[in-house]
C-alpha positions as a Markdown table, in Angstrom:
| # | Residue | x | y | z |
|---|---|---|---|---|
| 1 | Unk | 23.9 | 30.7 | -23.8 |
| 2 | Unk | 22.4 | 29.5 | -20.7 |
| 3 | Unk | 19.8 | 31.3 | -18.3 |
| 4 | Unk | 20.8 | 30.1 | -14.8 |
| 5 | Unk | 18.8 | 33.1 | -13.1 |
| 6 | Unk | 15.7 | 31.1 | -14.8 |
| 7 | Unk | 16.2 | 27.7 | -12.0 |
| 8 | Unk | 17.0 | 29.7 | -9.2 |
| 9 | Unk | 14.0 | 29.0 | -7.7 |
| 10 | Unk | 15.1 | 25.2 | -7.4 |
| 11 | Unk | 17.0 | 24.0 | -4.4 |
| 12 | Unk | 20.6 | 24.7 | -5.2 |
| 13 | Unk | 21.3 | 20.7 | -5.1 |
| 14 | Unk | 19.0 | 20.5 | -8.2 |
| 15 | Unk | 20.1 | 23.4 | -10.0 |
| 16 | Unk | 23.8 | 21.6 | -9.9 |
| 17 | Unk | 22.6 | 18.9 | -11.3 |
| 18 | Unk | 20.5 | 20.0 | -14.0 |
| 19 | Unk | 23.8 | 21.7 | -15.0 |
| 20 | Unk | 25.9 | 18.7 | -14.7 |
| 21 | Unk | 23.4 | 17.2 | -17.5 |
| 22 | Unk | 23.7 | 20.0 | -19.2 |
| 23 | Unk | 27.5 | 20.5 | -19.8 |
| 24 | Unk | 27.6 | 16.5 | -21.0 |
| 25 | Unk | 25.0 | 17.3 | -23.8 |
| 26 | Unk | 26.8 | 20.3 | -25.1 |
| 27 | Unk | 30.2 | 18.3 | -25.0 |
| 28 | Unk | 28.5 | 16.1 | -27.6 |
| 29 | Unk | 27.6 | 13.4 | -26.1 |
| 30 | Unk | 23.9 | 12.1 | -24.9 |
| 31 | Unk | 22.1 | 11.3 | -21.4 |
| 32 | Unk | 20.7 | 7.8 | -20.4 |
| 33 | Unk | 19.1 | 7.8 | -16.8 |
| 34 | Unk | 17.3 | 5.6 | -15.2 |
| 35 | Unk | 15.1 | 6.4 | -12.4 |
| 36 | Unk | 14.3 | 4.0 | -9.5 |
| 37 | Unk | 12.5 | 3.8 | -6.9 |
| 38 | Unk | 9.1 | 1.9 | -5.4 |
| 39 | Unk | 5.9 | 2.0 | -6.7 |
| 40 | Unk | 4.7 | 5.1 | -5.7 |
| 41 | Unk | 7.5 | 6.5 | -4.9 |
| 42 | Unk | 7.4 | 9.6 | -7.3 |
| 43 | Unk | 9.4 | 8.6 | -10.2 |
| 44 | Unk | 7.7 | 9.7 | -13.3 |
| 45 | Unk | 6.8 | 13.0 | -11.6 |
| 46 | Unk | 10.8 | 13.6 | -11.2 |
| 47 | Unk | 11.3 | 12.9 | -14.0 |
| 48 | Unk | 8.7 | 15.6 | -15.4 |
| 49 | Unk | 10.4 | 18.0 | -13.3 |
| 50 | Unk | 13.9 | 17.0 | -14.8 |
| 51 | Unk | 12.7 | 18.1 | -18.3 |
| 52 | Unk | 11.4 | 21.5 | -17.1 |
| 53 | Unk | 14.6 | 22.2 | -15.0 |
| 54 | Unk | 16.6 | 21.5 | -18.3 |
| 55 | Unk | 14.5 | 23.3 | -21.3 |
| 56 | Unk | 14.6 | 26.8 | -18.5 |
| 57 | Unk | 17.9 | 26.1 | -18.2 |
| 58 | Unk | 18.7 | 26.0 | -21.7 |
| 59 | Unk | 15.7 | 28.5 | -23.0 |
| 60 | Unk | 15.1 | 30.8 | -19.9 |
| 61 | Unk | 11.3 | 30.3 | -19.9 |
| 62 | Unk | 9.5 | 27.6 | -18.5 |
| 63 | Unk | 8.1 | 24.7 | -21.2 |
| 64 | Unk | 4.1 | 24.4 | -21.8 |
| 65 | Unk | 2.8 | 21.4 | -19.9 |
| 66 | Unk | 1.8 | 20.1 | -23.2 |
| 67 | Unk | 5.1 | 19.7 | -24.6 |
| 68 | Unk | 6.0 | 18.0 | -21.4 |
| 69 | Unk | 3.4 | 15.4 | -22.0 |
| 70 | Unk | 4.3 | 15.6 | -25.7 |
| 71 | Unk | 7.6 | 14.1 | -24.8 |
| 72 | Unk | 6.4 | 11.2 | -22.4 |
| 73 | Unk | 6.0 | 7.6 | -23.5 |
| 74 | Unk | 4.7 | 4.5 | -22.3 |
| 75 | Unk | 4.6 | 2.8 | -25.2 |
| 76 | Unk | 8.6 | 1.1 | -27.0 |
| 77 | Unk | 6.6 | 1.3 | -30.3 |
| 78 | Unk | 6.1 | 5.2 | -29.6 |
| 79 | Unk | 9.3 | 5.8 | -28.4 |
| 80 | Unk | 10.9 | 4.7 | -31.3 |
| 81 | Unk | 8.7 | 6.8 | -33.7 |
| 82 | Unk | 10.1 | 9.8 | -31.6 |
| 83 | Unk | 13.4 | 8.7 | -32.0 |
| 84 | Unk | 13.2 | 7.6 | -35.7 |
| 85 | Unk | 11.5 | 10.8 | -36.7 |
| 86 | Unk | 13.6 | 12.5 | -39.4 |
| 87 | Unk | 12.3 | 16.0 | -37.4 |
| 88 | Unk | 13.8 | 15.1 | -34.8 |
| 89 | Unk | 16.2 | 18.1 | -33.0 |
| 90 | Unk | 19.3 | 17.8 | -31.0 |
| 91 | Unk | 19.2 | 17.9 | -27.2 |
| 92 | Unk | 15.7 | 17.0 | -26.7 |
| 93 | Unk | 14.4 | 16.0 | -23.4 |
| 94 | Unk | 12.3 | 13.0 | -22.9 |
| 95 | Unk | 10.9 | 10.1 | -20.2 |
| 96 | Unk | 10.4 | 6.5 | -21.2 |
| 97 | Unk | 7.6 | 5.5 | -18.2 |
| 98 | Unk | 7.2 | 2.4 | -17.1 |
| 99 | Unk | 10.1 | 1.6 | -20.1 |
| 100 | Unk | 9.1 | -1.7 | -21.6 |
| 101 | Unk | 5.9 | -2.7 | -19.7 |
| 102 | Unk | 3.5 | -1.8 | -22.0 |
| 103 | Unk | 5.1 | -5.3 | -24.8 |
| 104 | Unk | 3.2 | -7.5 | -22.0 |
| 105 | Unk | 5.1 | -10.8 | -22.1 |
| 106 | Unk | 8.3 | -12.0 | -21.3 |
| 107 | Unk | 10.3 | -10.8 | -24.3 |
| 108 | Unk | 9.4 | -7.3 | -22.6 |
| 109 | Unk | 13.2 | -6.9 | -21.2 |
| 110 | Unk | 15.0 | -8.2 | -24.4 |
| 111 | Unk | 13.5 | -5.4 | -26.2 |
| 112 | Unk | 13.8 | -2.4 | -23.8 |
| 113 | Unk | 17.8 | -3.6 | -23.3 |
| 114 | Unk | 18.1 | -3.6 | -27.2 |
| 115 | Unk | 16.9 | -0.2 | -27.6 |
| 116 | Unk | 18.3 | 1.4 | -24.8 |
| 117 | Unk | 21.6 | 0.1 | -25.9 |
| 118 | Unk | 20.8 | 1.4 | -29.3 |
| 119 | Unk | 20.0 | 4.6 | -28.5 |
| 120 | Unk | 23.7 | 4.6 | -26.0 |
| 121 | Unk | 25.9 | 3.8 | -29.7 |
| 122 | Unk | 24.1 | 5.0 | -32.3 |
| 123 | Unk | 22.4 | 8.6 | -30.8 |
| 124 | Unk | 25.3 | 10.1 | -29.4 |
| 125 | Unk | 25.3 | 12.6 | -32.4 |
| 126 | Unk | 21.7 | 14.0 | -31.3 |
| 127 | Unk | 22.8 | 14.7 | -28.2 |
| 128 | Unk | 19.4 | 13.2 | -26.5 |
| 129 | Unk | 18.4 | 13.0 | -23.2 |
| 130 | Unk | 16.5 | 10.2 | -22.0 |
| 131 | Unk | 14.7 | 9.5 | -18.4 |
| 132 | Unk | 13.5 | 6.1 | -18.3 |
| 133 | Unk | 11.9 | 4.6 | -14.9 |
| 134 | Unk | 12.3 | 1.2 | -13.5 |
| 135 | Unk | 11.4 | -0.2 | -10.2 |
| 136 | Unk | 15.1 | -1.6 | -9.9 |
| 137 | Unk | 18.3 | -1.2 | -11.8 |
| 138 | Unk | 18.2 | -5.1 | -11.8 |
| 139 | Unk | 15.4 | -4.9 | -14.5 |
| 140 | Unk | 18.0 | -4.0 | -17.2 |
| 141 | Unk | 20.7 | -6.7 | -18.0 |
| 142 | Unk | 24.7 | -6.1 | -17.1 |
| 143 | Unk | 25.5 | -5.4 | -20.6 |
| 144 | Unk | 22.7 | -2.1 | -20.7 |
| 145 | Unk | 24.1 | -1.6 | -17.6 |
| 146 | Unk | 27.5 | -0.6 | -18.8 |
| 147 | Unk | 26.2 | 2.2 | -21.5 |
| 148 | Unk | 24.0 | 4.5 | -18.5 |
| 149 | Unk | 25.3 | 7.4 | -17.9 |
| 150 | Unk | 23.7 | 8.7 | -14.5 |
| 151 | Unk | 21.4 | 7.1 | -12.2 |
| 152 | Unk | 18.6 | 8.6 | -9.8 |
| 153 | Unk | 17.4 | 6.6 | -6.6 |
| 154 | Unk | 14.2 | 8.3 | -5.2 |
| 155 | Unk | 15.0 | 8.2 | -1.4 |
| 156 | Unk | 11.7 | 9.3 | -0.1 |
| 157 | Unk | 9.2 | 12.2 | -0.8 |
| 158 | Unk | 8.4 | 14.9 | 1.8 |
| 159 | Unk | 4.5 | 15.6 | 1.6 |
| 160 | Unk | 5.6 | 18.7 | 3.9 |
| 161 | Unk | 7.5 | 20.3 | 1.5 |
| 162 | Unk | 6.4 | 19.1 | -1.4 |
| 163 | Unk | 9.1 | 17.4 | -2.7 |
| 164 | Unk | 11.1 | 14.0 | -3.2 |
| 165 | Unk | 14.9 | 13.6 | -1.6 |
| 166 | Unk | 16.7 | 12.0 | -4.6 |
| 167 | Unk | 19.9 | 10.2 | -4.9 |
| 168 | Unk | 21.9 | 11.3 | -8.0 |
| 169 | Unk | 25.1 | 9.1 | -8.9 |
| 170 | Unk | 27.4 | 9.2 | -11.9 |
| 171 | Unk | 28.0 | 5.4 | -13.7 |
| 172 | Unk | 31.9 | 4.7 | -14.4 |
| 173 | Unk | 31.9 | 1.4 | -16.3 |
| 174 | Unk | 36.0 | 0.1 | -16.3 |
| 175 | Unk | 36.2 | -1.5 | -19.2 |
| 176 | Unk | 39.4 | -3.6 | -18.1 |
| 177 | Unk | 37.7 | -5.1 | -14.6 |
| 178 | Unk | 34.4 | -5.5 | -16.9 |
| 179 | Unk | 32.9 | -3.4 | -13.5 |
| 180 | Unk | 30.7 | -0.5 | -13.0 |
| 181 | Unk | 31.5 | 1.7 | -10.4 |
| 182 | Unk | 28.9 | 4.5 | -8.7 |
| 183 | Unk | 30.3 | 7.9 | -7.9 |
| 184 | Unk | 28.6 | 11.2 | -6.6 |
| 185 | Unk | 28.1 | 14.0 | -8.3 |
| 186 | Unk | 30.9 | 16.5 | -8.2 |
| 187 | Unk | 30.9 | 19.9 | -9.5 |
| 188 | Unk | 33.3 | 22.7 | -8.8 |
| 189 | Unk | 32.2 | 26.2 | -7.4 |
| 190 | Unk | 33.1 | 29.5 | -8.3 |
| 191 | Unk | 35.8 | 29.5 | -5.3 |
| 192 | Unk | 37.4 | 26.5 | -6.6 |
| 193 | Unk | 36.3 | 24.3 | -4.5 |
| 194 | Unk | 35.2 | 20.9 | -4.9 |
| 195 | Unk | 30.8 | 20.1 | -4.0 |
| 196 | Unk | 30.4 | 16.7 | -3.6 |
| 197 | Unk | 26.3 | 16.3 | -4.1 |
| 198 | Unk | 25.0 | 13.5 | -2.4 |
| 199 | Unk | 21.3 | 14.1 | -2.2 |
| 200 | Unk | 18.9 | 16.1 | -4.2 |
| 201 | Unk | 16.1 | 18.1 | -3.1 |
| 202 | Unk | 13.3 | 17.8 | -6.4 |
| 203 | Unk | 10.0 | 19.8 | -6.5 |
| 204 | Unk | 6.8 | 18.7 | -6.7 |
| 205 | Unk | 5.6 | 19.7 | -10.4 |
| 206 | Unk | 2.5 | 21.5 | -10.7 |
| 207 | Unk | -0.9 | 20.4 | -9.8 |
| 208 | Unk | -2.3 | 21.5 | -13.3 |
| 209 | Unk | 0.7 | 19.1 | -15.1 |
| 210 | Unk | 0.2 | 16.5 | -12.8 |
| 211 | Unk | -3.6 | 15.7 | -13.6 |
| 212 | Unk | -2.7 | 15.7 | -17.5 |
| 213 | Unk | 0.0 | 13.6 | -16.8 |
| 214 | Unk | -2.3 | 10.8 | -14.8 |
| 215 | Unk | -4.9 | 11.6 | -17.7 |
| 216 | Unk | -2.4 | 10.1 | -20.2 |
| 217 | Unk | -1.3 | 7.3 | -17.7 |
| 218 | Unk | -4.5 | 6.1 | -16.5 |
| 219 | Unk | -5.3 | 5.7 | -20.6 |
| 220 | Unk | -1.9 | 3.5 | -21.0 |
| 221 | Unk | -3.2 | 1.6 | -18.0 |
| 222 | Unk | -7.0 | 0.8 | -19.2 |
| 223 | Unk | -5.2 | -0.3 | -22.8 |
| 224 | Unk | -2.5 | -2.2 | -21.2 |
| 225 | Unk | -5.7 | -4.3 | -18.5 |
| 226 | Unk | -7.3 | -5.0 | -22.0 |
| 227 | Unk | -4.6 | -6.2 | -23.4 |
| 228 | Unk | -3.6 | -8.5 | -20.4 |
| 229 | Unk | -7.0 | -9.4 | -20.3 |
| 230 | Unk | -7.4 | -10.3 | -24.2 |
| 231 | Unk | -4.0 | -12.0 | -23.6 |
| 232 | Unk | -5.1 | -14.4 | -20.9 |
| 233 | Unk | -8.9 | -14.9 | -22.9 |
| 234 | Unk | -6.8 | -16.2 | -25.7 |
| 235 | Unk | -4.8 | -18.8 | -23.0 |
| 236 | Unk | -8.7 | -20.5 | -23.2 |
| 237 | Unk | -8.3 | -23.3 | -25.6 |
| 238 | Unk | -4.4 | -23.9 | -26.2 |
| 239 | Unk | -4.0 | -26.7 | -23.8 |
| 240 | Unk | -6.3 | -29.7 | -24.5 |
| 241 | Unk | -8.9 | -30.7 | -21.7 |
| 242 | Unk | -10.8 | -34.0 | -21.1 |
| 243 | Unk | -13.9 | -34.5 | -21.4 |
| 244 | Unk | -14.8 | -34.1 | -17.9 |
| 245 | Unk | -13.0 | -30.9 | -17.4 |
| 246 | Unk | -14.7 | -29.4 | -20.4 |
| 247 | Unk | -18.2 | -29.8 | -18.4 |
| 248 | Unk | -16.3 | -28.0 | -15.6 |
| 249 | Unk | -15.5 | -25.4 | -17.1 |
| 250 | Unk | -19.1 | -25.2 | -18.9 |
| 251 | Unk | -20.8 | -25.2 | -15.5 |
| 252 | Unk | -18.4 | -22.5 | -13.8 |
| 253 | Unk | -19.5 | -20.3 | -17.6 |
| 254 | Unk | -23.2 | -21.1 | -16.3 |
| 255 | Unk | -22.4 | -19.4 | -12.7 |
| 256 | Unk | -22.2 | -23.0 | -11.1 |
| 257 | Unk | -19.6 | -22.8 | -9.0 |
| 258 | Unk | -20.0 | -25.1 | -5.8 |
| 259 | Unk | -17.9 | -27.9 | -6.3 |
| 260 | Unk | -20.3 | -30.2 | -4.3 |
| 261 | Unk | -22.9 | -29.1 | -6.8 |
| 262 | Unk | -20.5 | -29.7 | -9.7 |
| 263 | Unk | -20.0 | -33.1 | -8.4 |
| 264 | Unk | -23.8 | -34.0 | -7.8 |
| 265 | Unk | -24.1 | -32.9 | -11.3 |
| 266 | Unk | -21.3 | -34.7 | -13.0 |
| 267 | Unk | -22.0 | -37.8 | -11.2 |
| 268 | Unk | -18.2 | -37.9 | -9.3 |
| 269 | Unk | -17.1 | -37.1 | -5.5 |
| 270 | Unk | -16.5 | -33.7 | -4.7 |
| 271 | Unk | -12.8 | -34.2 | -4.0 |
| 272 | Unk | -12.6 | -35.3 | -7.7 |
| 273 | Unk | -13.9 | -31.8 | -8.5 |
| 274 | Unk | -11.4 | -30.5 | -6.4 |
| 275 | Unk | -8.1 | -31.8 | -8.1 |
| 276 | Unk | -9.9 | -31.2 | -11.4 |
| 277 | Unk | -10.4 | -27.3 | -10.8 |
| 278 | Unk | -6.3 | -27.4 | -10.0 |
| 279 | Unk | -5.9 | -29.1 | -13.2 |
| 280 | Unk | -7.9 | -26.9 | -15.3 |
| 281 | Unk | -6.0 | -24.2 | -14.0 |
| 282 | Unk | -2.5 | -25.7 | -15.0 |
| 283 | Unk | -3.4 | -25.7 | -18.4 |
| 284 | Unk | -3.5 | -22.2 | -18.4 |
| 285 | Unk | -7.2 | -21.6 | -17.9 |
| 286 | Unk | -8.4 | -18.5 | -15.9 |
| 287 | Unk | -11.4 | -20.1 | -13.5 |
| 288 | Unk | -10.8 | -17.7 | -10.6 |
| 289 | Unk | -12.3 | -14.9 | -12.8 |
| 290 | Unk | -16.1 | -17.3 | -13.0 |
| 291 | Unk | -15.1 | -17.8 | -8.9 |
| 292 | Unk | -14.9 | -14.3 | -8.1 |
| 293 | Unk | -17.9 | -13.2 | -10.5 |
| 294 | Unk | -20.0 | -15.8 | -8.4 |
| 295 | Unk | -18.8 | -14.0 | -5.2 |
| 296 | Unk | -19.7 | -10.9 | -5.9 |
């Protein structure tokens, strides 16, 4: 049973695709979708309204905010808790945000491809759906690419009526050209007739919703600066440096950081100084952050 009276307050071009979704899960299969778009542009708050379109679809009333939030990530490790949890129901709803940033090196990719290509072969049984953004399809490798299911460009957003235009395309991989092949959303109306849907009008979510989704963001963000931060702390000391360099570096800790001053002190020309801070920073050492402290 499905309560369509319940969305009938979304723009009809959402309401057919909330429905589209909706008829794949309960034909026993699962949902991967990635959302693009800039920074900015709105994704992770489409994606937010994706979920609540789809549990009042399914349930007729609309979810708290808290399970909305409940089922957003940031984090691969906490996504795959979700996913491994033996609790776990069939045709849940959830967004992967920002999938994969959070691993912080370049490994980052490997992982998110492995476990997004997991999830397409092994969890077509729990019938999940899955939102994931990404700035560009290109972030995911051409073998990933082939297991998606939809995809969701965010055109623009329209501060005047409070919503984003979205793109909404169906992913065809043909397995004998090895190609993958975008089509738009069709759906067929009570007449008969064919709808081609080529845009997609989504609504801002709620203002309340909104702030506790930035409150759980903003706390990924300050952990994920710590950990770049930590990460590029630890660079300090892996790559040897010579004696002179090391009473570089020792003056720019002490707030010296005129290089003519360095010089006078060292006993060297100031050009000497010069190649010397380039140096230092090839070895993986973070000076600018002594420069700009001296700056401010």
């Amino acid at each position: 049973m499905v309560y369509p009276e319940a969305i009938e307050h979304y723009p009809k071009s959402f309401q057919l695709f909330i429905k589209a979704i909706h008829r794949r899960i309960e034909s026993g299969k699962n949902a991967l979708i990635p959302i693009v778009g800039q920074t900015g542009s709105g994704k992770s708050l489409l994606a937010l309204q994706c979920m609540r379109g789809l549990y009042m679809y399914r349930f007729g009333k609309s979810p708290t905010d808290e399970r909305i939030i409940a089922h957003t990530v940031f984090k691969a490790k906490d996504f795959m808790e979700k996913m491994n949890n033996p609790k776990l129901k069939k045709k849940e709803v959830w967004c992967w945000d920002e999938a994969g940033v959070d691993v912080g090196h370049k490994d980052h990719a490997s992982i998110k491809n492995r476990i997004i290509g997991w999830l397409a072969q092994t969890f077509r049984n729990l019938q999940q759906i899955v939102f994931f953004t990404v700035p560009s399809i290109s972030f995911l490798d051409a073998s990933v690419r082939k297991l998606l299911h939809y995809y969701i460009e965010v055109v623009k957003v329209s501060k005047k009526r409070q919503c984003a235009i979205a793109k909404p395309l169906e992913m065809q991989y043909n397995i004998r050209q090895d190609k993958i092949y975008y089509h738009n959303l069709r759906t067929k109306m009570k007449n008969g007739n064919t709808l081609v849907l080529k845009f997609m009008g989504v609504p801002k979510i709620s203002d309340e919703l909104e702030s506790k989704y930035e409150t759980i963001k903003n706390e990924f963000t300050v952990d994920l600066n710590k950990l770049i931060q930590e990460k590029l702390e630890k660079i300090d000391g892996n790559n040897p440096l010579t004696e002179r360099q090391k009473k570089i570096l020792a003056l720019l800790k002490k707030g010296i950081t005129s290089q003519t001053q360095i010089a006078k002190i060292i006993g060297t020309h100031q050009k000497t100084i010069h190649n010397n801070f380039r140096w230092i920073k090839g070895k993986g050492y973070n000076i600018d952050k002594y420069l700009e402290n001296h700056k401010k």
